[in-house]
N, C-alpha and C positions, 0 to 999 in steps of 0.2 A: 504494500500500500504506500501509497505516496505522501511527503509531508504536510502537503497543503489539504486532503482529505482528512487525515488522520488529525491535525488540531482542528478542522471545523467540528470533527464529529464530537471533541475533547470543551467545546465551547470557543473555540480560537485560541486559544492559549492555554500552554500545558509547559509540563516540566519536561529538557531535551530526554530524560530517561524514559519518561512514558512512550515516548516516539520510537524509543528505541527498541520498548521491551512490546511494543505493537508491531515490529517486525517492520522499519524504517532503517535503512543504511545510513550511517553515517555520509556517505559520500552524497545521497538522496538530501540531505538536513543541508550541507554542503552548498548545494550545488541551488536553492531554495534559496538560502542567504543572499549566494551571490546575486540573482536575479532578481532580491527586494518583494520576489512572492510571500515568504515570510522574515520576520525581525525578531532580534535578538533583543530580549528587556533588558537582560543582563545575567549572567557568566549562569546557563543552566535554564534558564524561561525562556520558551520559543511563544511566538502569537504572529496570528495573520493581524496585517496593517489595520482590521475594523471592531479588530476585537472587543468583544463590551468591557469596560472600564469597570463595574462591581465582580465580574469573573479575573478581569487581571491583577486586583487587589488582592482578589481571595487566595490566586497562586503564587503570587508575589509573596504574601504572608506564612506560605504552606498552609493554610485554612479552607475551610469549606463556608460557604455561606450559607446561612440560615434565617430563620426568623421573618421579621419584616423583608429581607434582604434576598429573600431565597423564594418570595410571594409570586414574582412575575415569571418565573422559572417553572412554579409549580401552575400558573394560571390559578392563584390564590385572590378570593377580591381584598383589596386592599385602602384604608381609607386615605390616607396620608402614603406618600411616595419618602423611604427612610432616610433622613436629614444626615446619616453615620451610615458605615460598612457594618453589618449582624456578623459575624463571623466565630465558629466552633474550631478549635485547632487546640493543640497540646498543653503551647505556650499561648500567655497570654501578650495580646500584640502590646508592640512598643508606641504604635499610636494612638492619642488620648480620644482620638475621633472611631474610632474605634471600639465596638461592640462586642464584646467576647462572652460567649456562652458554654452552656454546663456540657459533660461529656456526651456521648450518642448513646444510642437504646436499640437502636438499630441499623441496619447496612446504610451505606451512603449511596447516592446517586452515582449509577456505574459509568456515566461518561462523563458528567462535568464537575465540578467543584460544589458541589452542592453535599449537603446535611441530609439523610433520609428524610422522608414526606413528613414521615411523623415524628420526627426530632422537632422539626421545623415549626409545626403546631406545638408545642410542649412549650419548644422555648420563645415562642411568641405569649403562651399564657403564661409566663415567669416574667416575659421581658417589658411588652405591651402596654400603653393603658389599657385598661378592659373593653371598653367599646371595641377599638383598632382590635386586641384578639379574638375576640368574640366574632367580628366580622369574618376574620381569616378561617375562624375554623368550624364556622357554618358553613363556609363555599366547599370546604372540602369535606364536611361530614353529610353534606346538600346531595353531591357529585356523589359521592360513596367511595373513595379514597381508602378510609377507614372508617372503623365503628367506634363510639363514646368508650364501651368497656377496655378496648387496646390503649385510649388516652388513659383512663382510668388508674389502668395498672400499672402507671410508670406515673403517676402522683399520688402515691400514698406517703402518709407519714403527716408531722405537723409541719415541715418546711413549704409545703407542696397547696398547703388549705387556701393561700390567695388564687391559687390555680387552678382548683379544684371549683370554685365561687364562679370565676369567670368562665369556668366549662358550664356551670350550670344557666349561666344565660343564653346558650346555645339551644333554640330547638328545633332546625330545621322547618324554620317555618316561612323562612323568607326566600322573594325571588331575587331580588338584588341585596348591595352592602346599605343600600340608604332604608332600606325596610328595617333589616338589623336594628342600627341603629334608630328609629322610630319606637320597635315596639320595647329595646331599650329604655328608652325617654320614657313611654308610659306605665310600663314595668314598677320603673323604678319610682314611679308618682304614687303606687299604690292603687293603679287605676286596675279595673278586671279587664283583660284583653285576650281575645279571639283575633286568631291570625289566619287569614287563606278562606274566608268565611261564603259561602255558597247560600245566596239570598234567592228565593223564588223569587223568578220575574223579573231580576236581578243579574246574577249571575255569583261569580266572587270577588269578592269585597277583599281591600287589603288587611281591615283591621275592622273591628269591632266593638266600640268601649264601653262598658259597662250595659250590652246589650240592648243600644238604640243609637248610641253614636258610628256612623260612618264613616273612618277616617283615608283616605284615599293617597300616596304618595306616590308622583310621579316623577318618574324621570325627564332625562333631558330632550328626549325624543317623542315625548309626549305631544299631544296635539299637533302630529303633524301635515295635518291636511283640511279640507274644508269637511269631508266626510266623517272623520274620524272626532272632530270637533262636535258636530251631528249628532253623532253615536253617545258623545258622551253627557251632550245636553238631554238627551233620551233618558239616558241612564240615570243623570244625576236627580231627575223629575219621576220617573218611576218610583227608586229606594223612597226618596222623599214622599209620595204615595202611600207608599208600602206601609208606613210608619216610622219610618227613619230621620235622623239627622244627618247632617253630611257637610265634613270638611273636607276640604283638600288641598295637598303643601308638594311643593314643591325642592328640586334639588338644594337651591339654595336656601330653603326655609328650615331642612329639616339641618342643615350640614353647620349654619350659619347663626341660626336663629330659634333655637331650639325652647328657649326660654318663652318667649314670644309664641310659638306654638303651643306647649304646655298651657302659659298662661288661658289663651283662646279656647283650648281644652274642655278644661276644668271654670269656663264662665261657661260652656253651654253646657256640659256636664249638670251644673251647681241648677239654673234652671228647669230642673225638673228631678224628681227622686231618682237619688240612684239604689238597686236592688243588692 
């Protein structure tokens, strides 16, 4: 195999040993140099010229990334994109912008520098605020990645109980990261909330609060047509028929403005008994 296939399949950048122990000639690594198809990071790190920049940290370091850091790799949804490199490795790195995480639990990603699936939710619910891991490891207990009891059994103990907290705000209930975060918000208000709620005549509802509020979260691709606008004024006029109330928030309301939402909440909530 050639050098230039062998570090794309490695993430772009890999250590010259790997190359070598994938059955790459030295004179092949060589001969690559010369022609600027790949570059030398320095004395033992090879990378193709477009290599991503959080993978060539990670091998630069001898680290695997993880955590927030290892979310776009796993197609994890993610609220916040990570302000530091997450990185799991031996030693702990020398730089202070750097994230160092606890040992692995199980195998690593077998081509790139990456922490197993499930390292990577572990030490997101250790690393994380809770919302941000909460998010992470709904998308991937959503998908069926893994199941709660394999998180479970690598958080026991009293060190592990903040971890364990934010595992239990997870229920698979949501289709995007901004739902997550909503029935968080009302969750944590003490509100009663029904998620994925299938109304006769209706249809389903993203939320349900205290079994008469409608709370509807859209994204950013929302409304986007004349018809679909239609559809929705339909909608919004039936549930309200039905016996319903009905809000609806948007990316920036819920991401931004969360306070202000709640508040909205709990004034039409307060307007009628709640059960």
């Amino acid at each position: 195999m050639d050098a230039v296939t062998t570090l794309r399949r490695a993430g772009s950048v890999a250590r010259t040993g790997r190359l070598i122990e994938r059955g790459v000639p030295r004179r092949e690594i060589a001969a690559a140099l010369r022609s600027g198809a790949i570059i030398r990071l320095r004395v033992g790190v090879l990378a193709l010229p477009e290599a991503p920049q959080d993978l060539v940290v990670a091998t630069m370091e001898n680290a695997r990334l993880t955590c927030a850091s290892a979310a776009r790799h796993y197609d994890f949804w993610l609220l916040h994109p990570p302000t530091s490199q997450h990185l799991a490795s031996h030693a702990r790195a020398a730089d202070h912008r750097i994230g160092h995480h606890r040992p692995l639990s199980v195998a690593v990603h077998p081509s790139l520098p990456l922490v197993g699936l499930v390292d990577a939710l572990i030490h997101a619910l250790h690393c994380l605020p809770a919302v941000d891991a909460a998010v992470m490891v709904e998308s991937s207990l959503r998908r069926g990645d893994t199941i709660r009891p394999f998180l479970l059994e690598r958080l026991q103990g009293n060190r592990n109980g903040r971890a364990r907290a934010v595992l239990d705000l997870v229920t698979c209930t949501a289709d995007s990261a901004l739902e997550v975060v909503a029935r968080i918000l009302f969750l944590q208000a003490g509100l009663h909330v029904e998620a994925q709620v299938q109304l006769d005549g209706v249809g389903r509802v993203d939320f349900l609060l205290e079994g008469f509020l409608v709370v509807e979260v859209d994204g950013d691709a929302f409304h986007s047509d004349r018809a679909t606008r239609r559809k929705d004024r339909r909608r919004n006029n039936v549930t309200i028929t039905s016996g319903y109330l009905v809000l609806r928030y948007g990316y920036e309301d819920i991401m931004f403005h969360r306070e202000d939402v709640l508040a909205q909440v709990l004034a039409v909530l307060s307007g009628r008994a709640v059960r």
